[in-house]
C-alpha positions in Angstrom: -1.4 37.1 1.4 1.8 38.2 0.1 4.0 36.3 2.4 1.9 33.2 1.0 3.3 35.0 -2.2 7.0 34.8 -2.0 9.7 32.0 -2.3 10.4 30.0 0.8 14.3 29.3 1.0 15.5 25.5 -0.4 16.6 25.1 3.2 13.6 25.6 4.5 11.6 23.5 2.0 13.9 20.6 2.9 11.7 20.3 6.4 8.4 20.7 4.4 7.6 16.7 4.4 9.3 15.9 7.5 6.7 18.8 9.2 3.6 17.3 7.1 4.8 13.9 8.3 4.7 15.0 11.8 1.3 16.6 11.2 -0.3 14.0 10.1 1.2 11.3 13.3 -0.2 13.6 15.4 -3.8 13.8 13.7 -3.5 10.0 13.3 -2.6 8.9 16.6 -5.3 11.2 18.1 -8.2 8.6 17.1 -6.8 6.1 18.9 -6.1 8.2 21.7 -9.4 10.5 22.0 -11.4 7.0 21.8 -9.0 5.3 24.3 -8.5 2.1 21.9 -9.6 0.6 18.9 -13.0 -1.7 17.9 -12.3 -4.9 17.2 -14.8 -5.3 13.6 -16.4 -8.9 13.1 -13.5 -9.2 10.6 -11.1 -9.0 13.6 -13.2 -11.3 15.7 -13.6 -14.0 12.5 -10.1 -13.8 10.8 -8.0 -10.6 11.3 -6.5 -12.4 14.2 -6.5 -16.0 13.3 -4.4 -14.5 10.0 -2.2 -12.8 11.9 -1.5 -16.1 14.0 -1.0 -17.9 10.6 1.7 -15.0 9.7 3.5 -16.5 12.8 2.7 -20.1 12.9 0.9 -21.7 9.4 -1.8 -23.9 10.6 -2.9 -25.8 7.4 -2.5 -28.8 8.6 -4.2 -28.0 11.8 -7.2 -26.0 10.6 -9.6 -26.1 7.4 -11.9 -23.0 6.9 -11.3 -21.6 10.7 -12.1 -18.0 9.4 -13.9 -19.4 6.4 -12.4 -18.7 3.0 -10.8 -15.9 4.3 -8.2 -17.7 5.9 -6.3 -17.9 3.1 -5.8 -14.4 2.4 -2.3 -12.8 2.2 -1.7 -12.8 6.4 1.5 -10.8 6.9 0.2 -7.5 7.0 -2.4 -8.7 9.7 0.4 -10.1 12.2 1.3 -6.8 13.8 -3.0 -6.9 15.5 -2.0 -10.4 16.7 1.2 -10.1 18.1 0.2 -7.1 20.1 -3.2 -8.7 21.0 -0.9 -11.5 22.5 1.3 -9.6 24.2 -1.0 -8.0 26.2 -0.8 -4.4 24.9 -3.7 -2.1 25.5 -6.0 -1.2 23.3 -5.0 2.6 22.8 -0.9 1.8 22.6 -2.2 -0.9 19.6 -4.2 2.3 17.9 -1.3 4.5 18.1 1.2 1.6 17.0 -1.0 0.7 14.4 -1.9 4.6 13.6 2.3 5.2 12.8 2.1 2.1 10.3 -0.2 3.6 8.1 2.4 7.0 8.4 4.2 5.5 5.1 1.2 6.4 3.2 1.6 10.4 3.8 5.1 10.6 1.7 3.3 9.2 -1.7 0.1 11.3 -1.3 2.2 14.6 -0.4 4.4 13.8 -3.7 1.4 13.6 -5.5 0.8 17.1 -4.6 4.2 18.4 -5.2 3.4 17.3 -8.8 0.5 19.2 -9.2 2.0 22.3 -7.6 5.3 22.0 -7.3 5.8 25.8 -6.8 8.1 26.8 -4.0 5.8 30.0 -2.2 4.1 29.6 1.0 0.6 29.2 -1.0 2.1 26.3 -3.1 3.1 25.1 0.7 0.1 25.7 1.8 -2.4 24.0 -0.6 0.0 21.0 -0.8 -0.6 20.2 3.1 -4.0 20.9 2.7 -4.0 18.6 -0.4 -2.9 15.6 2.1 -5.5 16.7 4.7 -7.8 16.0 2.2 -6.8 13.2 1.3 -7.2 11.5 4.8 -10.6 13.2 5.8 -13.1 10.9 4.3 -15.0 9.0 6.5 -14.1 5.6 5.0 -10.5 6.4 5.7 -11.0 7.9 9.0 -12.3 4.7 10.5 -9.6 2.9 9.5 -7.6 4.3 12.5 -9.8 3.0 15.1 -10.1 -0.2 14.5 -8.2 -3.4 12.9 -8.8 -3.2 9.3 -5.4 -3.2 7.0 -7.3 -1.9 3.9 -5.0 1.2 4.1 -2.4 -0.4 4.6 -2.4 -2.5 2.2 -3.2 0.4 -0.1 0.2 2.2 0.8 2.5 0.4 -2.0 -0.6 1.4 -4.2 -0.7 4.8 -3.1 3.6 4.8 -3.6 3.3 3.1 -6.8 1.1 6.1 -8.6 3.0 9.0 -7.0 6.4 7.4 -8.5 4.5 6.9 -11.9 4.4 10.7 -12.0 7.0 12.2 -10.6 8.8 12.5 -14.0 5.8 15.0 -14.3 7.6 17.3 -11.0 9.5 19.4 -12.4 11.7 19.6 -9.4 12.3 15.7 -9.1 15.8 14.6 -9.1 18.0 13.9 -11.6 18.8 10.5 -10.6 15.0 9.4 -10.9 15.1 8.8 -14.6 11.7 7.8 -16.5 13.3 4.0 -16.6 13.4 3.7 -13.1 10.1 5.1 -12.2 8.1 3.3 -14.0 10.4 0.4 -12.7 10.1 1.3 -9.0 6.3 1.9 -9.5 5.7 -1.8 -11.2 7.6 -2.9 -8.2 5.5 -1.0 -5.8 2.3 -1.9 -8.2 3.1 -5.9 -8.0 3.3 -5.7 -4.4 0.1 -3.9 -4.0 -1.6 -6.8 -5.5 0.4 -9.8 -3.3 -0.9 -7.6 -0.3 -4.6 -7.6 -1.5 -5.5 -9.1 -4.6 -8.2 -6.6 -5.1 -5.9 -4.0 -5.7 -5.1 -5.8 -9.5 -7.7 -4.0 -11.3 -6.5 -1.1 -10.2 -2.8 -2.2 -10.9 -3.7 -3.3 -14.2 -6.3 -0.2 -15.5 -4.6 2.6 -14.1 -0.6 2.0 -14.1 -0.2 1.7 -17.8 -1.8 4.7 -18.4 -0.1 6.7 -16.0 3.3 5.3 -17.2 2.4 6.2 -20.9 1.3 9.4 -19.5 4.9 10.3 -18.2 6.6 9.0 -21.1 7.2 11.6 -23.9 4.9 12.3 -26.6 6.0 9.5 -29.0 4.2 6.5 -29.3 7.2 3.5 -29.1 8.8 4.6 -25.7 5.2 5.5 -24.1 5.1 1.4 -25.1 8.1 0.3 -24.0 7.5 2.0 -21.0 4.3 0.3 -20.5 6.1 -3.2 -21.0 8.6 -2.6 -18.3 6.4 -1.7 -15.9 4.4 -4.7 -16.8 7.3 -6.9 -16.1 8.2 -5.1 -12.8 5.0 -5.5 -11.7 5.2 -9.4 -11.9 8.4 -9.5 -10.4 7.2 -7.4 -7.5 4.2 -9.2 -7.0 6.3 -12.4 -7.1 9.1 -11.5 -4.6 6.1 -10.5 -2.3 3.6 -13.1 -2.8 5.7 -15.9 -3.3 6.4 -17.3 -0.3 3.0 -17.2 0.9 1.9 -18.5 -2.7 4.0 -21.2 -2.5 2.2 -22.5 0.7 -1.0 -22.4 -0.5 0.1 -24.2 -3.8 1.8 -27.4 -1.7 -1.1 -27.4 0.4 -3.7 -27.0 -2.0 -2.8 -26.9 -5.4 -3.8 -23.2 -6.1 -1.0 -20.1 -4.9 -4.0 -18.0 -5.0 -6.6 -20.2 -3.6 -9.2 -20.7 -3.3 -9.9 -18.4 -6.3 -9.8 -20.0 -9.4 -9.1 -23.2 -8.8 -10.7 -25.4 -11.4 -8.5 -22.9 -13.9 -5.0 -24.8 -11.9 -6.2 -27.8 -12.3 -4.6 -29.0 -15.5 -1.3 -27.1 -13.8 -1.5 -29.8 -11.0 -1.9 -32.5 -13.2 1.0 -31.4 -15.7 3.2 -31.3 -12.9 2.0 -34.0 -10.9 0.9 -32.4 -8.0 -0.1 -34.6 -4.8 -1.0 -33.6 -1.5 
């Protein structure tokens, strides 16, 4: 107990997320490899792999409702599945591939941590890897990593997108990463959270401002300001992300987010005189 107790040298500390990182590969990749592959879900067999073949090649004027409605979800994140479906990999090398994706969602969720104990002793060390053990041993995230669903990885820009919002609260964060370019880096993350699944938005929308006014001073004008700027990066990130995809679905159908909403673009389509 009181080695846990004293100060770990910086250059020791410097390996602490690269050794987490490895950690957690290593637990990931296991799933796939103690089960010797992954399930393929009825969401694989109706549209995980018909949207990763869209990613690839757009079939809209091939194909109406192949996967039902669902077709027309944001595809790109499902085109790593069908590519390696198609090339013939095996069932455990796609787990493992698939399993090292989701690793960009361990640097966020250990940063997290660091904020909330950003000690430098072994114990601080300590709790901070267990803290992103945690995090992962849930039953609803654990069987993500045998099978095809992107829900966690679409959730990784989320995930990135609150640990920047606080890390003006680490104490230890560097100088470089003002409070202006957190909150703009964490709209950005925030904006592409919601272009990869829209049902991230409530989220985006309930939790980000308050998180950004919560790492903004005590005064009330730059907790707003803050707010506002991370409003505006969040479009802009959901833009650059969504767009090209968005812009597909508007030529072909009249709606960038259809089919949701679509009665609500149709005075946009006949303002601009859309035809199809």
């Amino acid at each position: 107990m009181i080695a846990l107790e004293r100060d770990i040298r910086p250059s020791l500390l410097r390996w602490e997320l690269p050794a987490v990182c490895l950690l957690a590969w290593l637990a990931f990749i296991s799933i796939p490899l103690g089960e010797g592959g992954i399930g393929l879900s009825w969401d694989a067999l109706n549209h995980h792999i018909y949207l990763g073949w869209t990613a690839e090649t757009p079939r809209f004027d091939q194909d109406f409702l192949a996967g039902s409605y669902q077709s027309y979800q944001f595809p790109y994140l499902y085109w790593p599945v069908y590519k390696m479906a198609v090339s013939g990999w095996s069932g455990k090398w796609a787990g493992v591939m698939l399993a090292t994706l989701h690793l960009w969602v361990v640097p966020p969720v250990w940063m997290l941590g660091r904020t909330c104990m950003p000690g430098r002793t072994g114990f601080d060390v300590l709790m901070r890897t267990l803290a992103v053990a945690m995090a992962f041993l849930t039953g609803v995230v654990l069987s993500l990593f045998d099978s095809t669903s992107n829900d966690l990885m679409a959730a990784i820009p989320l995930v990135w997108a609150l640990a920047v919002a606080l890390e003006p609260l680490n104490t230890h964060h560097r100088d470089w990463l003002t409070s202006d370019r957190t909150v703009l880096l964490s709209g950005f993350f925030a904006g592409a959270a919601v272009a990869c699944k829209l049902s991230n938005g409530p989220l985006a929308i309930v939790v980000m401002p308050a998180l950004w006014m919560l790492a903004s001073g005590r005064s009330l004008k730059p907790r707003l300001r803050q707010v506002v700027t991370g409003g505006v990066a969040t479009l802009i990130g959901y833009g650059l992300i969504y767009g090209y995809w968005g812009a597909q679905l508007w030529h072909h159908f009249g709606n960038p987010i259809f089919p949701f909403y679509d009665t609500l673009f149709a005075p946009l389509r006949d303002l601009t005189g859309w035809t199809r």
